[in-house]
Backbone as XML, in Angstrom:
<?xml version="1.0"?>
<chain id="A" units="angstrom">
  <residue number="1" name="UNK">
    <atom name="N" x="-141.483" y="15.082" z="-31.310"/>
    <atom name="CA" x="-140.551" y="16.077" z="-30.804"/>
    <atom name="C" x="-141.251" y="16.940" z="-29.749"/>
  </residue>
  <residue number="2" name="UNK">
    <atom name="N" x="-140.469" y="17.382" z="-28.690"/>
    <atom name="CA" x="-141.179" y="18.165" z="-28.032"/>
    <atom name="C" x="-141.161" y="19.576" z="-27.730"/>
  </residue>
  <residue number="3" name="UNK">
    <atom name="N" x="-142.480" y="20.364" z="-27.719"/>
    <atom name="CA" x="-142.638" y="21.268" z="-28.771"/>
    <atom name="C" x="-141.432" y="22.387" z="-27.921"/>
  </residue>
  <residue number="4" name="UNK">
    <atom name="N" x="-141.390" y="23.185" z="-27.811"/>
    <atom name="CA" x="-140.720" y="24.956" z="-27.545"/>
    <atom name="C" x="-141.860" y="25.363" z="-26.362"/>
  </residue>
  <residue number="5" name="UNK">
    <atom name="N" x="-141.270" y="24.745" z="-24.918"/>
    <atom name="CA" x="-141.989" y="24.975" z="-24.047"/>
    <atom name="C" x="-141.963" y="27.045" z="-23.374"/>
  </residue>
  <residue number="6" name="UNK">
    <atom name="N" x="-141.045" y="28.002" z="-24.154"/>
    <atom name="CA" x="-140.716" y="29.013" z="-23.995"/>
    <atom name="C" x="-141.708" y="30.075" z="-25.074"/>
  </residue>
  <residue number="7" name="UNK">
    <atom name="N" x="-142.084" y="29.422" z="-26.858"/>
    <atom name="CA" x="-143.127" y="29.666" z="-27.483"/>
    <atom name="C" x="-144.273" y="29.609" z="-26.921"/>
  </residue>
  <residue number="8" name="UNK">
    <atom name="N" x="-144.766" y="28.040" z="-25.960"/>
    <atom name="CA" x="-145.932" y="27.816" z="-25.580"/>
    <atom name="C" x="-146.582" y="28.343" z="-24.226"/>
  </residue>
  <residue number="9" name="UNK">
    <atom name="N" x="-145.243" y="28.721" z="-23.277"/>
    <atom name="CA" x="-145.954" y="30.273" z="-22.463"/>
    <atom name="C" x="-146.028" y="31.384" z="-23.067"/>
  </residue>
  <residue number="10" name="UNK">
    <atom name="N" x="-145.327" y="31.671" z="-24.143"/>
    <atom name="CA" x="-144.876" y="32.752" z="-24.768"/>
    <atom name="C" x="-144.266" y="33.940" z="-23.703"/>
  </residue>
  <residue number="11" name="UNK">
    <atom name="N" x="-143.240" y="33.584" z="-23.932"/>
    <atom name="CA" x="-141.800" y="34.512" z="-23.208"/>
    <atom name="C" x="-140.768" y="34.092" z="-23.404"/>
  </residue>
  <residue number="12" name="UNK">
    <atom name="N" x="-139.805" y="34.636" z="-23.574"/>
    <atom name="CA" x="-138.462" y="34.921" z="-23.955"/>
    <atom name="C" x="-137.363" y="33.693" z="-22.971"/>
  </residue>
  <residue number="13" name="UNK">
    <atom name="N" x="-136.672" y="33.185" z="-23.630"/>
    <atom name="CA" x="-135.499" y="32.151" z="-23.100"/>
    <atom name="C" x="-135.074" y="33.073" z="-21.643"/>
  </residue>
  <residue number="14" name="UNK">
    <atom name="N" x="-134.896" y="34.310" z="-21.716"/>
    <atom name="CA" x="-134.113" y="34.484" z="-20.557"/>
    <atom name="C" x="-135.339" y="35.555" z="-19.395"/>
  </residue>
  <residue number="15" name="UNK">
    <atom name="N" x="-136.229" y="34.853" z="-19.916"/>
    <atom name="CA" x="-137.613" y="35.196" z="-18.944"/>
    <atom name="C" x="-137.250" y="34.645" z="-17.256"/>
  </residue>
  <residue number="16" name="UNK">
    <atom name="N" x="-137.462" y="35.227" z="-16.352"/>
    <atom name="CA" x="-137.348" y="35.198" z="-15.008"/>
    <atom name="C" x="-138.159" y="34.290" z="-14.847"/>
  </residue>
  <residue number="17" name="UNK">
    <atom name="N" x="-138.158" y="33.757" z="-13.067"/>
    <atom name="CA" x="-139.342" y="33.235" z="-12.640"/>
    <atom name="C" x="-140.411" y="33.532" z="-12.369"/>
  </residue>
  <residue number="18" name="UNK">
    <atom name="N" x="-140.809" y="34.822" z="-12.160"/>
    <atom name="CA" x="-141.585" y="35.383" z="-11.937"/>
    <atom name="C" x="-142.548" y="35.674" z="-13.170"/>
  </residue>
  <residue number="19" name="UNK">
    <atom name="N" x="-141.677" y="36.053" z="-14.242"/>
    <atom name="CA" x="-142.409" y="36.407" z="-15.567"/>
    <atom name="C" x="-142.753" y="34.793" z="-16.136"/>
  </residue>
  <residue number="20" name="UNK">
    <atom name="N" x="-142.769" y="33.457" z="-16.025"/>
    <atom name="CA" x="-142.435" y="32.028" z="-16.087"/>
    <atom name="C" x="-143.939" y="32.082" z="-15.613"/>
  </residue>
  <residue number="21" name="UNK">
    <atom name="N" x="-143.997" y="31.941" z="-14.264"/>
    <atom name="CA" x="-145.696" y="32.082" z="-13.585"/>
    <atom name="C" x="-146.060" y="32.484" z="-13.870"/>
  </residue>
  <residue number="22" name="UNK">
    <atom name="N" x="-146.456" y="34.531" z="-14.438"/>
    <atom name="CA" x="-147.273" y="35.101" z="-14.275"/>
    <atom name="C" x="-147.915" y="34.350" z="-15.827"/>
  </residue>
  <residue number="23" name="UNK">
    <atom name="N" x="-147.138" y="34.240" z="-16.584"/>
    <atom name="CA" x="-147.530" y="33.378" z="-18.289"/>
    <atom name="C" x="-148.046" y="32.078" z="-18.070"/>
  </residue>
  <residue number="24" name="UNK">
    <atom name="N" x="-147.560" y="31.352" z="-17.476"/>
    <atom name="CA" x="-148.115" y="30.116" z="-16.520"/>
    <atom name="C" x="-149.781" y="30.639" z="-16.654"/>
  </residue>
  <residue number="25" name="UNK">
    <atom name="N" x="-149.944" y="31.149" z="-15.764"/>
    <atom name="CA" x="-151.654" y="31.417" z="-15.231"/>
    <atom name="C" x="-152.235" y="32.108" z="-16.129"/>
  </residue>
  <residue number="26" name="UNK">
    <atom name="N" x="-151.625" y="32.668" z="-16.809"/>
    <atom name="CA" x="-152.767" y="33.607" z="-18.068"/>
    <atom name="C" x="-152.742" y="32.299" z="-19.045"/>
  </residue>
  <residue number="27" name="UNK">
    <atom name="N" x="-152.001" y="31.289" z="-19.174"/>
    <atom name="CA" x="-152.349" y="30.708" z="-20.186"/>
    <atom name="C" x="-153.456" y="29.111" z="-19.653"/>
  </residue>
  <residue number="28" name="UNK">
    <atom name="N" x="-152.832" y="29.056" z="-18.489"/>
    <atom name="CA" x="-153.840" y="27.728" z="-17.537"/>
    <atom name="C" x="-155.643" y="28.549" z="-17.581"/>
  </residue>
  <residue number="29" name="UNK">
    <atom name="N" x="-155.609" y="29.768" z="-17.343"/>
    <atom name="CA" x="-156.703" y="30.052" z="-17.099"/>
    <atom name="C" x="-157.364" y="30.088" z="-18.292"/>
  </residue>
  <residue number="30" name="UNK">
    <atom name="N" x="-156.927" y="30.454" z="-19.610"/>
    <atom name="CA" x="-157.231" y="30.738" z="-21.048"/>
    <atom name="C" x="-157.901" y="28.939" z="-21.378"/>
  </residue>
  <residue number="31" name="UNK">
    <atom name="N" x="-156.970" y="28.111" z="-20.906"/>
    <atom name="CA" x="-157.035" y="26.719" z="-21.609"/>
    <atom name="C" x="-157.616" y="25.585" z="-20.745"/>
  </residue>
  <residue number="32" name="UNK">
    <atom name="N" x="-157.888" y="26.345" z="-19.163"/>
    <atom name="CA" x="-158.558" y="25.410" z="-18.100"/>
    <atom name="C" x="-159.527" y="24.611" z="-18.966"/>
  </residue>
  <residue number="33" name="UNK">
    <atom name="N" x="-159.869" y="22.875" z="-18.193"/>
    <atom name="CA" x="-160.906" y="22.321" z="-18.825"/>
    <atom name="C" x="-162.341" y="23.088" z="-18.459"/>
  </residue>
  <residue number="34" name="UNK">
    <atom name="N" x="-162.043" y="24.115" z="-17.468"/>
    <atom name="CA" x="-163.530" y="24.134" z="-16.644"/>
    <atom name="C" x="-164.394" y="25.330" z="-17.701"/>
  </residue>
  <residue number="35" name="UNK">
    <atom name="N" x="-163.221" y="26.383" z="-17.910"/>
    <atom name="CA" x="-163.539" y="26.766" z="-18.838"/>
    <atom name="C" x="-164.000" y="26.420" z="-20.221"/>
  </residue>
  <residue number="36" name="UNK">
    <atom name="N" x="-163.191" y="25.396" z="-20.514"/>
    <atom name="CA" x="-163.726" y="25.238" z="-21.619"/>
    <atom name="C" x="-163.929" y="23.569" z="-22.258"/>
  </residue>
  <residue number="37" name="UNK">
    <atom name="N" x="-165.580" y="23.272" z="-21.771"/>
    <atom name="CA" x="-165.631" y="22.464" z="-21.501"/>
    <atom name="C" x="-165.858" y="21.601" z="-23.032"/>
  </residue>
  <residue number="38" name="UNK">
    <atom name="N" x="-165.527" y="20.476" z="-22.939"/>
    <atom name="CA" x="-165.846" y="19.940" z="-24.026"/>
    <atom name="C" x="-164.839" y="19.831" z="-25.344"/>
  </residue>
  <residue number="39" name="UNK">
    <atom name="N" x="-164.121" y="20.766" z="-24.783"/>
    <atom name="CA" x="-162.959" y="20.783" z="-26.180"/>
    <atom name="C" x="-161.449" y="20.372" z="-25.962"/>
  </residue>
  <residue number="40" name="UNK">
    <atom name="N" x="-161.796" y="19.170" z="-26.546"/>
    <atom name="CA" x="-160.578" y="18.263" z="-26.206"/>
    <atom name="C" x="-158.778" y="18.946" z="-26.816"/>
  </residue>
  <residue number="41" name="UNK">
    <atom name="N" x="-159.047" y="20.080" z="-27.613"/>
    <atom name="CA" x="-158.082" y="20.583" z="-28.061"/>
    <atom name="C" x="-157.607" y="21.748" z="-26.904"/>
  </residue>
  <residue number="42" name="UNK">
    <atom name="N" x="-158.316" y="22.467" z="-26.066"/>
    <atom name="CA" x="-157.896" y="23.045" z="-24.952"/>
    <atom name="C" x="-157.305" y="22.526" z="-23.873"/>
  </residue>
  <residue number="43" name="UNK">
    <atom name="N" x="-158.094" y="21.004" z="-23.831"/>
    <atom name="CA" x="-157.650" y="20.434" z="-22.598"/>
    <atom name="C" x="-156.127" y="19.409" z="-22.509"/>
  </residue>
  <residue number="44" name="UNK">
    <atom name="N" x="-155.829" y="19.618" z="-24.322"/>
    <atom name="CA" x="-154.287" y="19.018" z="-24.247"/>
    <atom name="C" x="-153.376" y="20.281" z="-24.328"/>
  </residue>
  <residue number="45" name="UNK">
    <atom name="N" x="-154.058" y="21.425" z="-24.624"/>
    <atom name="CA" x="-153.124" y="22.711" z="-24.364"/>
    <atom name="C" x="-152.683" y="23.063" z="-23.098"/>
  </residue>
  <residue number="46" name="UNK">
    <atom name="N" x="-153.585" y="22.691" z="-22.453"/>
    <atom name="CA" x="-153.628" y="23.183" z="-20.926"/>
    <atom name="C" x="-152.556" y="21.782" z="-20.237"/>
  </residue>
  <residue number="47" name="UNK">
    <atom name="N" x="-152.434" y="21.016" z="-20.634"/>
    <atom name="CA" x="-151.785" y="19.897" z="-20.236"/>
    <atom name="C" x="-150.161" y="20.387" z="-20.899"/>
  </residue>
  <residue number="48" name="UNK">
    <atom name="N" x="-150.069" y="20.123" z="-21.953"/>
    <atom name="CA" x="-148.751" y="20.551" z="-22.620"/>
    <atom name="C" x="-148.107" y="22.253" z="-21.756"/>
  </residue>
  <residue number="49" name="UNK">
    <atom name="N" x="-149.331" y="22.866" z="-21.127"/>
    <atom name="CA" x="-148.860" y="24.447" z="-20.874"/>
    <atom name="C" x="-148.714" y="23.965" z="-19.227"/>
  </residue>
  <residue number="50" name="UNK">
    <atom name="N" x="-148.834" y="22.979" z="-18.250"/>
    <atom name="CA" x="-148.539" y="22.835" z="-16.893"/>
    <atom name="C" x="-147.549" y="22.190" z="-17.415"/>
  </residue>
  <residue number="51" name="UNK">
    <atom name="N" x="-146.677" y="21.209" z="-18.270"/>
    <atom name="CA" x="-145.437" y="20.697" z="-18.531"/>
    <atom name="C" x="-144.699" y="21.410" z="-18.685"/>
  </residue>
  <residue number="52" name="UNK">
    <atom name="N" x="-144.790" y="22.901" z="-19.428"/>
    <atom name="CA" x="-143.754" y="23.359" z="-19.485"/>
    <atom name="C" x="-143.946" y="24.167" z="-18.680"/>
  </residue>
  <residue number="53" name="UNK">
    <atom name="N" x="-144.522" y="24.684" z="-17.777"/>
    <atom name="CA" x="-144.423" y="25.194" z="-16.402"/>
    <atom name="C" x="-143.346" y="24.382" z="-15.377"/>
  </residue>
  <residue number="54" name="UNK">
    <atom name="N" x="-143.865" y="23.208" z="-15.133"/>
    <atom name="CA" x="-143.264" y="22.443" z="-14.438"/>
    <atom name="C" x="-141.479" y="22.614" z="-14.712"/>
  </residue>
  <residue number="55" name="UNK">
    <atom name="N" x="-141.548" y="22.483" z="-16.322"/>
    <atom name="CA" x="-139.951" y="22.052" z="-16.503"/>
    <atom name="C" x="-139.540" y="23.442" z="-16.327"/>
  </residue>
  <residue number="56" name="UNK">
    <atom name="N" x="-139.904" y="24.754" z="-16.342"/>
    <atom name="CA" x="-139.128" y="25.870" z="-16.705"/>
    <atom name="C" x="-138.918" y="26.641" z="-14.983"/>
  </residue>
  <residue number="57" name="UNK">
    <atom name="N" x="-139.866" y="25.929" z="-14.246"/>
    <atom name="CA" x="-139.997" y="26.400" z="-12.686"/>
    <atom name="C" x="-138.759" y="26.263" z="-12.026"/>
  </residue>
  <residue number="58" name="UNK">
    <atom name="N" x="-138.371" y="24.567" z="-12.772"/>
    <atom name="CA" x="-137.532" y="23.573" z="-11.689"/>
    <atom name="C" x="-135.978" y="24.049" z="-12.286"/>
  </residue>
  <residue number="59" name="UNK">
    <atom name="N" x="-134.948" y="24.999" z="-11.444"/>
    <atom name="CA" x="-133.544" y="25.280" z="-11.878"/>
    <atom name="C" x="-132.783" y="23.925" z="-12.675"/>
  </residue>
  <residue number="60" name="UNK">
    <atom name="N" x="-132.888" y="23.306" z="-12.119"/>
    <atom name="CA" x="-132.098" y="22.132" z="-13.392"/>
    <atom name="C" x="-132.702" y="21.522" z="-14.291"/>
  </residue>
  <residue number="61" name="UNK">
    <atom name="N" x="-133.903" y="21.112" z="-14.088"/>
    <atom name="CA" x="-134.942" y="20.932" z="-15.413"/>
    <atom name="C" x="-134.954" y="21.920" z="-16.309"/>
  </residue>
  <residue number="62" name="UNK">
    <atom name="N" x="-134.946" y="23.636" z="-16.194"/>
    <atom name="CA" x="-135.022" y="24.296" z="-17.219"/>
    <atom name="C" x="-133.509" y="23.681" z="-17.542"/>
  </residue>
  <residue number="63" name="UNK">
    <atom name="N" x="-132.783" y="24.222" z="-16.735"/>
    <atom name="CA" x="-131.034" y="24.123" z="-17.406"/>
    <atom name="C" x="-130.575" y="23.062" z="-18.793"/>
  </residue>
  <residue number="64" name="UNK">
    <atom name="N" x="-131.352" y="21.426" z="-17.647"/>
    <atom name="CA" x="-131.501" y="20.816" z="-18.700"/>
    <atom name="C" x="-131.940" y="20.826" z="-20.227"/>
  </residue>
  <residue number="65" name="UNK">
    <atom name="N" x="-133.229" y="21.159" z="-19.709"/>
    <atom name="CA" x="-133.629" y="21.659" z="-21.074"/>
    <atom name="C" x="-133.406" y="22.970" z="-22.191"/>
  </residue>
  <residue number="66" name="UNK">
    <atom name="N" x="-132.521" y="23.886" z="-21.383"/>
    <atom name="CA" x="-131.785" y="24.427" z="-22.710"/>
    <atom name="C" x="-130.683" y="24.078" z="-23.194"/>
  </residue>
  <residue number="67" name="UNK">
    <atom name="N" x="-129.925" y="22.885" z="-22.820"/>
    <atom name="CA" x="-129.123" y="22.785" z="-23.343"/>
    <atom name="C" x="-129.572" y="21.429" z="-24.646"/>
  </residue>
  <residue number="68" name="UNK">
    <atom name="N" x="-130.898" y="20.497" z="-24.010"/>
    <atom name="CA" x="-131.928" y="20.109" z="-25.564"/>
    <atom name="C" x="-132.063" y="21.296" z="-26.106"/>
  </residue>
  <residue number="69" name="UNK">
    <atom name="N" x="-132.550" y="22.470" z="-26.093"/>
    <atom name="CA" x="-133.395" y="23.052" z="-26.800"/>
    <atom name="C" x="-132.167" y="23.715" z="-27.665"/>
  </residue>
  <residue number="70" name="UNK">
    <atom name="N" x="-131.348" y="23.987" z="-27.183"/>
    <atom name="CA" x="-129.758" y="24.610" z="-28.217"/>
    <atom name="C" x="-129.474" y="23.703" z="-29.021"/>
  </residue>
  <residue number="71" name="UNK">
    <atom name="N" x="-129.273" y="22.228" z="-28.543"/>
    <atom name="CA" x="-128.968" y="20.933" z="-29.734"/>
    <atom name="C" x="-130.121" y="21.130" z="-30.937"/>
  </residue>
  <residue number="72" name="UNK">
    <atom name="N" x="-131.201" y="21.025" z="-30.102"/>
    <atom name="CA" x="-131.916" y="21.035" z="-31.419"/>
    <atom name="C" x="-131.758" y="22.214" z="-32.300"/>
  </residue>
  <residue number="73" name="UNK">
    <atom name="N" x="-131.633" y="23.334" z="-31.988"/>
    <atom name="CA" x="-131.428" y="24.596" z="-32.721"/>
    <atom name="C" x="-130.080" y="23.776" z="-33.625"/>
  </residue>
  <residue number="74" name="UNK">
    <atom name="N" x="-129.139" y="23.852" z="-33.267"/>
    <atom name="CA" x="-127.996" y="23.374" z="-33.863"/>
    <atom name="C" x="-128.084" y="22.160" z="-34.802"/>
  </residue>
  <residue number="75" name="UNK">
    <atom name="N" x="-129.080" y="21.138" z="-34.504"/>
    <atom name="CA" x="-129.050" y="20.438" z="-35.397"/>
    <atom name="C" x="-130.029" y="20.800" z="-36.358"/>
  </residue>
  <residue number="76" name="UNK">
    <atom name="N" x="-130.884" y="21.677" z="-35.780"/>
    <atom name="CA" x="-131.993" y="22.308" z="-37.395"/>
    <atom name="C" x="-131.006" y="23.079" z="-38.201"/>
  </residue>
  <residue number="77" name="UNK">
    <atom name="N" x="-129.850" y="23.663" z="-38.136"/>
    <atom name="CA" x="-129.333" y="24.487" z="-39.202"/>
    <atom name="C" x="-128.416" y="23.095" z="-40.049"/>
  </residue>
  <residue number="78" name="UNK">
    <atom name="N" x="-128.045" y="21.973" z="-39.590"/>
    <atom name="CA" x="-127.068" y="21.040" z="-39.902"/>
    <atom name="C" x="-128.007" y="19.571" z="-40.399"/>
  </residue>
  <residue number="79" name="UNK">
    <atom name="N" x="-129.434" y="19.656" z="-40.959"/>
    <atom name="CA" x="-130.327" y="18.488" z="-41.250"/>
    <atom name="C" x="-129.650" y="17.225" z="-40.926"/>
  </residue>
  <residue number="80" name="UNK">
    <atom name="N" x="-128.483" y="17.208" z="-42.028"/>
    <atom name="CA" x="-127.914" y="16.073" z="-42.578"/>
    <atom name="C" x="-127.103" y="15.475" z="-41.131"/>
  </residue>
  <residue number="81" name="UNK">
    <atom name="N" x="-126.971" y="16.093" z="-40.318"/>
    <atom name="CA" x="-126.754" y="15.490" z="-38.829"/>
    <atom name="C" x="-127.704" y="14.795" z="-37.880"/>
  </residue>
  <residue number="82" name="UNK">
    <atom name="N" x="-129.212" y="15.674" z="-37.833"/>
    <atom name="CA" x="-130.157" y="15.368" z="-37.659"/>
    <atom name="C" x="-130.704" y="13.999" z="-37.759"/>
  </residue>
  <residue number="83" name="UNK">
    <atom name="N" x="-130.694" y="13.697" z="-38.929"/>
    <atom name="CA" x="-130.922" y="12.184" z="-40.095"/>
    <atom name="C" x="-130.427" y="11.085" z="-39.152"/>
  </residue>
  <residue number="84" name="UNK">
    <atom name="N" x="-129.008" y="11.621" z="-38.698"/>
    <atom name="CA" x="-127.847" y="10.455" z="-38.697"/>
    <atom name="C" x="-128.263" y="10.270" z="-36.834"/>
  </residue>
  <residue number="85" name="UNK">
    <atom name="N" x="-128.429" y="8.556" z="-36.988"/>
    <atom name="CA" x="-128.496" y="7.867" z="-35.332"/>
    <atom name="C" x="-127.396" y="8.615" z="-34.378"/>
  </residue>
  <residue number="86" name="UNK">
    <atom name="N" x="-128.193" y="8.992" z="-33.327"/>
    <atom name="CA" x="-127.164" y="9.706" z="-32.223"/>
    <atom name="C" x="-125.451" y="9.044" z="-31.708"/>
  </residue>
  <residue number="87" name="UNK">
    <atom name="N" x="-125.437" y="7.742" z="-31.942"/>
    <atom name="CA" x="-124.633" y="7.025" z="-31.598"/>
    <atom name="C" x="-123.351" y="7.313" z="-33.017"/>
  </residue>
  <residue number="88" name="UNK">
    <atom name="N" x="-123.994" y="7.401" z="-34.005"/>
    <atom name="CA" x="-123.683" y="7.750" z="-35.351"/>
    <atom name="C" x="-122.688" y="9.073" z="-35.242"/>
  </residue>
  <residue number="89" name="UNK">
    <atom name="N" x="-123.615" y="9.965" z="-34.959"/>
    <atom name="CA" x="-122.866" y="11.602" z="-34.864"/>
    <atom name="C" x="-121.425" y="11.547" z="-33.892"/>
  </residue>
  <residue number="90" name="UNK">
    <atom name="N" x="-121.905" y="10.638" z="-32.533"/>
    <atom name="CA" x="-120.970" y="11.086" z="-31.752"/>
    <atom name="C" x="-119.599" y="10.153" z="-31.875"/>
  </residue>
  <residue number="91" name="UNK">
    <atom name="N" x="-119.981" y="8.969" z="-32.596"/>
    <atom name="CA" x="-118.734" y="8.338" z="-33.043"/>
    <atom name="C" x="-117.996" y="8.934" z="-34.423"/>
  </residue>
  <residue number="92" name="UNK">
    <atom name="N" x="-118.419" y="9.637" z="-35.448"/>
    <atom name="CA" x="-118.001" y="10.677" z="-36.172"/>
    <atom name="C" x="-117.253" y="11.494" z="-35.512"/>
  </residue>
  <residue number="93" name="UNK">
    <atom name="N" x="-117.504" y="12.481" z="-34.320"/>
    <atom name="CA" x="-117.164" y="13.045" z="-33.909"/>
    <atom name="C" x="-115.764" y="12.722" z="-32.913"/>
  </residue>
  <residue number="94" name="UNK">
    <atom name="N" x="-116.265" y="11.775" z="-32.532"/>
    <atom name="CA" x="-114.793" y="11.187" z="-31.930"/>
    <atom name="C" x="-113.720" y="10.850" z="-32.477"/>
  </residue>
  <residue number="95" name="UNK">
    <atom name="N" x="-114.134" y="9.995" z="-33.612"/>
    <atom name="CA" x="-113.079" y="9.547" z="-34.515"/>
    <atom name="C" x="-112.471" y="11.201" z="-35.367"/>
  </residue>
  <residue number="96" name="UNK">
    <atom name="N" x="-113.043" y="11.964" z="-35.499"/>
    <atom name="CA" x="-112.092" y="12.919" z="-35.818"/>
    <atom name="C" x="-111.322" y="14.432" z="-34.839"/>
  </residue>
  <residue number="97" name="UNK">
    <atom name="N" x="-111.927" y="13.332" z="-33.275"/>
    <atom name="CA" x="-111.355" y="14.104" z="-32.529"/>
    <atom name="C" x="-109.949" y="12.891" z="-32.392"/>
  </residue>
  <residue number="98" name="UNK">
    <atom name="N" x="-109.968" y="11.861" z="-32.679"/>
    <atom name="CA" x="-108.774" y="10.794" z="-32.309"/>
    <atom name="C" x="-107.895" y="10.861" z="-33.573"/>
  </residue>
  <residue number="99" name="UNK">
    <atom name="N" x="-108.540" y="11.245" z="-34.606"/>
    <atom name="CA" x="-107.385" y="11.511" z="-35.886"/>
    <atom name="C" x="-106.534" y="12.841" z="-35.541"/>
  </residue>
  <residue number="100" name="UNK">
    <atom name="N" x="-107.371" y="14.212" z="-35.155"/>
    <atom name="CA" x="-106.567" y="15.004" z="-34.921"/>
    <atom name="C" x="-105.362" y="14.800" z="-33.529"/>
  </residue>
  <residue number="101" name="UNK">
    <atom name="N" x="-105.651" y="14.082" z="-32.766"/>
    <atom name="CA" x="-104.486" y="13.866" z="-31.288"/>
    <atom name="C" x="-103.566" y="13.089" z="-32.134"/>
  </residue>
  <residue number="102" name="UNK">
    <atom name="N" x="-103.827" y="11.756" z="-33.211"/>
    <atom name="CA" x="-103.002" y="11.075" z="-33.721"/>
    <atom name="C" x="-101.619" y="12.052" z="-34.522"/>
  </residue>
  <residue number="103" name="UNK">
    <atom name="N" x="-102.592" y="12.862" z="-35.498"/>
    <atom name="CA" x="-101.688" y="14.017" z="-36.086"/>
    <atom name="C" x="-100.878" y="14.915" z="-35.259"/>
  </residue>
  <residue number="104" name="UNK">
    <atom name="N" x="-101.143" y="15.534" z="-34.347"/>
    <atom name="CA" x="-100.281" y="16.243" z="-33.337"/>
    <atom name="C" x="-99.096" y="14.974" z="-32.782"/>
  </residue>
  <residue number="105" name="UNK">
    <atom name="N" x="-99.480" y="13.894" z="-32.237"/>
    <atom name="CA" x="-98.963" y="12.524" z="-31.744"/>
    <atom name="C" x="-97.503" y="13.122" z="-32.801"/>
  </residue>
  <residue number="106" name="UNK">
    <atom name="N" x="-97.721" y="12.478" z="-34.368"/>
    <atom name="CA" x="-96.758" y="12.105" z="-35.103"/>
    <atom name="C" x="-96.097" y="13.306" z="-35.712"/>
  </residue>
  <residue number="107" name="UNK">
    <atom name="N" x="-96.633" y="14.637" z="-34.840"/>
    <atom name="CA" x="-95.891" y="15.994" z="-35.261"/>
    <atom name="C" x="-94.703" y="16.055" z="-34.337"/>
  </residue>
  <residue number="108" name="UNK">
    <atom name="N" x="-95.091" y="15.574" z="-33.460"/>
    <atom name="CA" x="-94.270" y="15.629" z="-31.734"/>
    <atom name="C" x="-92.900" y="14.609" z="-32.303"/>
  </residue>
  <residue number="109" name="UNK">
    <atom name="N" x="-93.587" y="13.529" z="-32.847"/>
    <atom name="CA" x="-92.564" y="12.994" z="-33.191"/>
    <atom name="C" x="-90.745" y="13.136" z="-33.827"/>
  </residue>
  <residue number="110" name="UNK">
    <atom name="N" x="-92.011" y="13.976" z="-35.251"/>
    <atom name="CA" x="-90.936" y="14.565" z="-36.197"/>
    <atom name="C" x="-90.109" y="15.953" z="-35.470"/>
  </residue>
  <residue number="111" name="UNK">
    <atom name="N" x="-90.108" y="16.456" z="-34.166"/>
    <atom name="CA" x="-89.267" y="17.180" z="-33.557"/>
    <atom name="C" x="-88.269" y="16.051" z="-33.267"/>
  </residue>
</chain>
């Protein structure tokens, strides 16, 4: 899964661009390899922390990605959705969006 690129600058969903960079560089500089050499656990922080730079810079890449990052919220309160193959959920979902048009259908009728 991929992690909460808004935790891993640490700033707020409706953080600006400006506040996006300035967290950007306090955290590149904290986790640079140059700094800190040898430790392979900084140098995938620092990798994971220019990804979510990248995605939160770019206007439709963030966009994109809050509207993943809301699904997933939504499906952490609903597990038992989670579980179920994506193809799974959304044919559930259809089929009881096509039962309810059917029911209105045969209400129309009975006028």
């Amino acid at each position: 899964m991929r992690p909460d690129y808004y935790q891993l600058l640490d700033v707020p969903e409706s953080a600006t661009a400006a506040e996006i960079k300035l967290a950007y560089r306090r955290q590149a500089k904290r986790y640079h390899p140059d700094h800190n050499v040898g430790n392979d656990a900084a140098e995938e922080r620092f990798k994971a922390v220019a990804e979510a730079y990248r995605v939160l810079s770019d206007a439709d890449e963030r966009a994109y990605y809050d509207r993943w990052l809301t699904l997933q919220k939504r499906l952490s309160q609903a597990p038992e959705l989670a579980q179920m193959p994506r193809r799974v959920r959304v044919s559930v979902r259809h089929g009881q969006e096509r039962r309810g048009r059917r029911r209105s259908r045969s209400a129309m009728d009975d006028v």
